[in-house]
Structure formats: structure tokens, C-alpha cells
N, C-alpha and C positions, 0 to 999 in steps of 0.2 A: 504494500500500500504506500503511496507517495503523500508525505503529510506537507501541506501548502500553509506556510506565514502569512495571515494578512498581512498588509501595509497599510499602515496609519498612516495618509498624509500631511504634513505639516500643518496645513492649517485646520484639518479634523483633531489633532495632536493638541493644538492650541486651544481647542473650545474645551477638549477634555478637561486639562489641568485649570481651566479657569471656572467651569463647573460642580467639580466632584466634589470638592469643598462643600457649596452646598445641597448636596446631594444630603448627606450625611447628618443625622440628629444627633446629639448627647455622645460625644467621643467618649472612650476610654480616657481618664484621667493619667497623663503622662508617666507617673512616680508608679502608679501601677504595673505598669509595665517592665519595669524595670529588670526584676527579677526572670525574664525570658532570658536576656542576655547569656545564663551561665547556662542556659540549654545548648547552645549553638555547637553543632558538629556532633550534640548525642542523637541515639535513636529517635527516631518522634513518637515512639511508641511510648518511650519515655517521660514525656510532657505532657501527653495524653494522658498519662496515668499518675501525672502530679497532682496534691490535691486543691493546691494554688491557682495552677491550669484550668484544673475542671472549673472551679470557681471562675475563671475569666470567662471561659466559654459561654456559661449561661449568661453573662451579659452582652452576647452581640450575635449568636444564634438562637435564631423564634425558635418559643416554647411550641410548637406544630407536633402532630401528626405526620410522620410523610409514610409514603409507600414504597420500600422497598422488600421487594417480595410479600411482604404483608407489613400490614398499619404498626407501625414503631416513630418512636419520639425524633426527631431529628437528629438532635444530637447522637443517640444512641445507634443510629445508623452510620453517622460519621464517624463515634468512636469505633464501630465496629470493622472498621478499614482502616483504623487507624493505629489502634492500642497496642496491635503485634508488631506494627514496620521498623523495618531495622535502615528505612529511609535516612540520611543526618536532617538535625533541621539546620535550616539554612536562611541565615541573615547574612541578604545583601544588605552594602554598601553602609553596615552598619546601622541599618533601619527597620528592612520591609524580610518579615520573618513567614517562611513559610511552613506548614508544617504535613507532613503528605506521608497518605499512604496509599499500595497499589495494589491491594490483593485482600477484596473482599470475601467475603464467604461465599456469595451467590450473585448472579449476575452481573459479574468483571465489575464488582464496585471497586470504584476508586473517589478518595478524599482530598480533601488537604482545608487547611486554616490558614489564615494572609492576614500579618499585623502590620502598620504603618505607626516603628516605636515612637516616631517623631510625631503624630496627629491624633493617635488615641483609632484612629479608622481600623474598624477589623472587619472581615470578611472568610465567608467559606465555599465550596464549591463540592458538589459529588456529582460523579457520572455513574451509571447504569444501563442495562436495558432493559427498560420497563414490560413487564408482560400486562399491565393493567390497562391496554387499549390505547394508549396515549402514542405520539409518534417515539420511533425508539430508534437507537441509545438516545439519550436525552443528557446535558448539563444544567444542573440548576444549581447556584448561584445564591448566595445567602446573606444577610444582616440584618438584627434586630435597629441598624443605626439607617437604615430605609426606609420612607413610609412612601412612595411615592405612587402614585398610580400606573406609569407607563416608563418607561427607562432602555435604554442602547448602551453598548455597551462605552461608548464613548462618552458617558457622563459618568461615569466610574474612573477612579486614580489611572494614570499611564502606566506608573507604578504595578498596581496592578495588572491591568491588561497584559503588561511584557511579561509579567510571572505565570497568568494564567496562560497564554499563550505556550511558556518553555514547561511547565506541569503537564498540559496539553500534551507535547509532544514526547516527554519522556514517557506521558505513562499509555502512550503509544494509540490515543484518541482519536477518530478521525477526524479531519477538520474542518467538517461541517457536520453537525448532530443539533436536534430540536434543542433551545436552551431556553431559560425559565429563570428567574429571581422572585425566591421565596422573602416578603418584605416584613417590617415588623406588626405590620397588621394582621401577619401570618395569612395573607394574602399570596396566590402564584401569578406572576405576571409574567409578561414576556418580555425576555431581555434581546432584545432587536440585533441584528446584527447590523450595525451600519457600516463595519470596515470593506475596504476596499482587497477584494482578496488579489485581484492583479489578472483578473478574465474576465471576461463578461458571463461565460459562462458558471463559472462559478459562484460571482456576485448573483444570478439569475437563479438558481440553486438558491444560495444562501434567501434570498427575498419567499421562496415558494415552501422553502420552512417555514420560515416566518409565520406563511400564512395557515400552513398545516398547525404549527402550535397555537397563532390566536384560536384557531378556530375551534380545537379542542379547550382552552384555558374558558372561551366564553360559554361552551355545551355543558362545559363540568362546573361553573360560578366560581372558577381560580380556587378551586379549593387544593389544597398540600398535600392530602390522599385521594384526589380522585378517583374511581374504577369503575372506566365508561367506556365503549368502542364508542370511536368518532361516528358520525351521522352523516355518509355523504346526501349528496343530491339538493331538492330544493332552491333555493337562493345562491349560496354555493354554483353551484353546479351551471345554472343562469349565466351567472356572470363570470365563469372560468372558460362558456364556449363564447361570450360576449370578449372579454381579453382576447381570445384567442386567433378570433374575428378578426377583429381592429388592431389588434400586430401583425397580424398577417399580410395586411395592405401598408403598413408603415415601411417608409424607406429606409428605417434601423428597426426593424423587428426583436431582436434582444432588449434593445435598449426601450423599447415600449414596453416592452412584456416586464420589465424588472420597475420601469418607472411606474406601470398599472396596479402591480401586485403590491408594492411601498404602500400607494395611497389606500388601496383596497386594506394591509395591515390595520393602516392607522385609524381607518376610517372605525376595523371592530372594536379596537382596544378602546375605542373614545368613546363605543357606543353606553348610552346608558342602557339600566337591565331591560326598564319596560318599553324601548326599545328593539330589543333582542328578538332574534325569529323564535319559532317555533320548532323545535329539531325534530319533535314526536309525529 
């Protein structure tokens, strides 16, 4: 399998880091933090199983339900890919601490936790593949420090992104899977892919996930354990031979077909409920 880097261009790079700041609610208090430092270069299994740690954790991963393989606490999911790895943990540049593991018990989970010692910002992430109906493997993406209704991945740290991106690739993910941010409303939204993957084809990909996840996030009411087959047909289905149509006559047919499907994302995520089709 050939795994592909987005590219963040410059000036999407820019709105990130002038963003993500406020993105983020009630930071981890700095002095807090502090005591990760003497983790650095042990197991993560290690730190997982510190009782300081675990205390950290509950303040910046939602108290949720999630699904993997069956209905378990969040946490308790992440620890579970995480508490054995003999992963080191890893503080770059003296800051942004990550902490991973890659060998779940059941359906290739993989974890990891992401602290920013300098901002108090923390974040977590698990991959799987969900057998609960939803589009699969899936990344979802986590902090109790988000409350946001709708988010891309470029309103999150750079910081970030570059980590998740080389997590991504070491624990050998493909690089394009449905992705999802579980928020502190214990809310699952859609974390948009807006980078630039460097094809058109691929960015056209990346957009038609997009629309595969709104569409399941809106059929199941964003809940964090969903377990629903998606509902083709309907409205959907209208307007996928309506796109289809009207790219086809376009003298950049890619570039309609990913600029149609963007609008059509945004249009569900923004929808209110009573609003919402009918899927039954």
C-alpha cells in the first residue's frame, strides 16, 4: 500500500495556527503538566498506567460511550491499545508529547494521546474498523477542550496535524479513512478533510468520504456509539445522479464533482434536526 502526505499549503498553514487557539476551551493548566517530562523515551504503556496520567486523561477525553467492538467508555478503549505498548513516548521539540499505541485487541485498534506542554491543549485519536455499519476503518479524533459544532482539520494545532499525520503513517493507516471528532458535548462530528492531498483524484476521494460520514453522523444524531447500516437512496441518491449530471458537462469534471460534494458536506452538517430527511 503506498501511504500519501497531505500538503498543507502555506496559506491553509496560516489560518491553522491563527485558529486553533480558539478552537480550544479551559486548557490544561501548565504546572500540570509538568511531571510528563520524566516519561519521555519510557514505554507508553507506562504512563498509561500512571496514576497521575490517568488523572490527566479524564480531563480532556469525553466521558462517552464509544463503540468499539461493543459499547465501552472511551477512555477505556484507548487504554486498551495503549497500557501494553512498549511504543517510547515521544516529546518533540521539547513540547508536543505523544503517546501511542498499535496493537489493539480487536479490530487493528490503534491509539495515541497528543499534549501541547506549552498551551495546556490535549488531544487523542483511535483508528479501527468498525463493524457497527458506519463507513470503515474510521479515525476519530478527540477532546473534552472542543465544543464546536463542525471542524476540519485545519482548525486544529499544525503541531498536531504533523504528528497525526507521522502516527498515521507509522502505525501503517491508510491515508484516506472516514474521520470523526468526538467533542466535549460528547457529541461525533465530522472532522472535514480540507488538506490538499497533491491529486485531484484523491482530494475527490477525500470530499466523497466526507460525504459518506456526514451522512451516516446525521442518520445516527452524532451519537459516540452509534449501530446503524447507513440508508442509501432517497435524497441522497437525487442528488449524487444530479452531481453526476452537471460534472459530466463541466469542462473540469473532477474539479466540479469535489467542489459539488464540499458544498453538499457542509450544507448537512449545518442542517438543523427538524430539518433532516426522513431515512425510514
Amino acid at each position: 500500500m503506498v501511504y500519501f502526505r497531505p500538503v498543507i499549503l502555506s496559506l491553509v498553514t496560516l489560518t491553522a495556527t491563527a485558529n486553533a487557539q480558539s478552537v480550544f476551551q479551559t486548557p490544561i493548566p501548565v504546572d500540570q503538566l509538568l511531571f510528563v517530562n520524566q516519561f519521555a523515551g519510557q514505554p507508553s504503556g507506562n504512563i498509561v498506567r500512571d496514576k497521575q496520567f490517568r488523572k490527566l486523561m479524564h480531563t480532556f477525553v469525553p466521558d462517552c460511550v464509544f463503540h468499539y467492538g461493543w459499547d465501552t467508555p472511551l477512555s477505556g478503549a484507548v487504554e486498551q491499545v495503549t497500557k501494553g505498548s512498549t511504543i517510547p513516548v515521544r516529546i518533540r521539540d521539547g513540547r508536543y508529547v505523544t503517546v501511542s499505541g498499535m496493537k489493539g485487541p480487536i479490530l487493528a485498534g490503534r491509539g495515541f494521546l497528543w499534549i501541547d506542554l506549552h498551551t495546556g491543549i490535549a488531544l487523542g485519536g483511535f483508528y479501527f474498523h468498525p463493524t457497527n455499519g458506519e463507513p470503515t476503518p474510521s479515525v476519530t479524533v478527540f477532546s473534552k477542550q472542543v465544543k464546536q459544532d463542525s471542524l476540519s482539520l485545519t482548525q486544529l494545532p499544525q503541531a498536531f496535524a504533523a504528528d497525526l499525520f507521522e502516527w498515521s503513517h507509522q502505525a501503517r493507516i491508510p491515508p484516506l479513512t472516514a474521520r470523526y471528532f468526538i467533542t466535549g458535548f460528547n457529541r461525533k462530528i465530522l472532522l472535514e478533510h480540507d488538506e490538499d492531498y497533491g491529486s485531484m483524484d484523491l482530494n475527490a476521494a477525500a470530499a466523497d468520504l466526507d460525504l459518506d460520514a456526514a451522512d451516516y453522523l446525521e442518520q445516527t444524531n452524532h451519537a459516540t456509539n452509534a449501530t446503524a447500516w447507513i440508508v442509501n437512496g432517497g435524497e441522497n441518491s437525487a442528488w449524487l445522479q444530479f452531481r453526476n449530471q452537471s460534472c459530466g458537462a463541466a469542462p473540469d469534471p473532477l474539479s466540479c464533482r469535489i467542489r459539488m460534494t464540499r458544498e453538499r458536506v457542509r450544507k448537512i452538517i449545518r442542517r438543523e434536526p427538524s430539518a433532516r430527511p426522513n431515512h425510514t
